[in-house]
N, C-alpha and C positions, 0 to 999 in steps of 0.2 A: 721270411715268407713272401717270396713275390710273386704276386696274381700276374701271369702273362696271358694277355687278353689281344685280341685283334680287332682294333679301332677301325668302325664301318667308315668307309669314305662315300658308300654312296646309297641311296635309298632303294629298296626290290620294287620290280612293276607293278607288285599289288600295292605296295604300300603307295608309290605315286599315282597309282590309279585311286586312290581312298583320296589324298590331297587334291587332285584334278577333282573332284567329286567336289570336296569344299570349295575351291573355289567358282566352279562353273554354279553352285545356290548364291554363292555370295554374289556372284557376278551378277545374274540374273536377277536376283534384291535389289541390287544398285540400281541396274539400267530402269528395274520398275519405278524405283525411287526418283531415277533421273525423269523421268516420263512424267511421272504425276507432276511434279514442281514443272517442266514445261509447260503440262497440260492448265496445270493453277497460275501462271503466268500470264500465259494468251489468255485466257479468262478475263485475270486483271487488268490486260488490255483492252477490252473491247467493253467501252463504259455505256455501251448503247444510244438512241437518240435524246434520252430524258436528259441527260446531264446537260443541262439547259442555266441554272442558278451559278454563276461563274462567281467564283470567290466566297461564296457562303459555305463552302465545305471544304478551307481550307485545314484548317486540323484533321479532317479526314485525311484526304489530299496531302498530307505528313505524313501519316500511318501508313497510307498505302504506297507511300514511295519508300518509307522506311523497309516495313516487309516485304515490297519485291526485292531491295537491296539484299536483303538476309536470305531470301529464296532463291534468288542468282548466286552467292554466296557457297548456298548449300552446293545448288546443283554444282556449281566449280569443286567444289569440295569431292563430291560423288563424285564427277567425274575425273579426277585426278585417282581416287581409289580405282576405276572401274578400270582405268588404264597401268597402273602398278598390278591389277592381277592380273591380265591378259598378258603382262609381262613374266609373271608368273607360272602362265599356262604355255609361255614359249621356255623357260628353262625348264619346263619338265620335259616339253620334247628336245632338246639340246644336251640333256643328261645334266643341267649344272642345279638343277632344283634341288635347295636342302643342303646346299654349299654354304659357308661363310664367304663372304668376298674378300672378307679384311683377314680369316685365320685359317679358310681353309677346311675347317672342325665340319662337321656333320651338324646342324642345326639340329636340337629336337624336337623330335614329337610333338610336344606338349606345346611346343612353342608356335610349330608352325600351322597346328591346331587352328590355335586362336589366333596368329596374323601370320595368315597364309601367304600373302606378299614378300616379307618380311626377306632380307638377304643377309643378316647377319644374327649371330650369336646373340642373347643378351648381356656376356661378358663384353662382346668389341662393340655392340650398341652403347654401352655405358663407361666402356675405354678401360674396363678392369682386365683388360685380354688376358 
């Protein structure tokens, strides 16, 4: 009994009009996200005229060099995401959206659901191809 089936190579314009949709919310979370940590950064800059006591708040003066480290951090973070979906939203207009790079396979659903970025299978992401 053999199921003969026609394996999709490529995804219909509604379906990539649904994925362009995910990613244009996610996109637009990010850059908000990228925004507010600038916004909280220049903040943390600007220590006003009081900071007058020089050396008395240096364990402060830790903390707050520690967490802008991890707030530049993030935003690098975001912005490295923000720019893998915009690369995203250019294979969908290129037709290569929902490809595998490394098999070729259709990417699913489910997968590109949840990381809409994403260019490969989770079999060739984890080299089970």
């Amino acid at each position: 009994m053999s199921e003969v089936t026609e394996e999709k190579t490529h995804y219909s314009e509604s379906e990539l009009r649904e994925f362009e949709e995910i990613i244009k919310k996610k996109l637009d979370a990010t850059y908000n996200e990228v925004n507010f940590i600038k916004e909280t950064l220049s903040r943390k800059n600007d220590n006003g005229t009081d900071n007058t006591a020089v050396g008395s708040k240096t364990l402060e003066d830790g903390a707050d060099v520690r967490e802008k480290e991890q707030l530049s951090q993030s935003a690098a973070r975001l912005q490295k995401f923000a720019t893998q979906l915009e690369a995203a939203l250019i294979r969908i207009k290129n037709g290569t959206y929902g490809i595998c790079k490394d098999t070729g396979k259709l990417i699913p659903k489910e997968r590109l659901r949840a990381v809409p970025h994403t260019q490969q299978t989770i079999e060739a992401k984890l080299g089970t191809r």
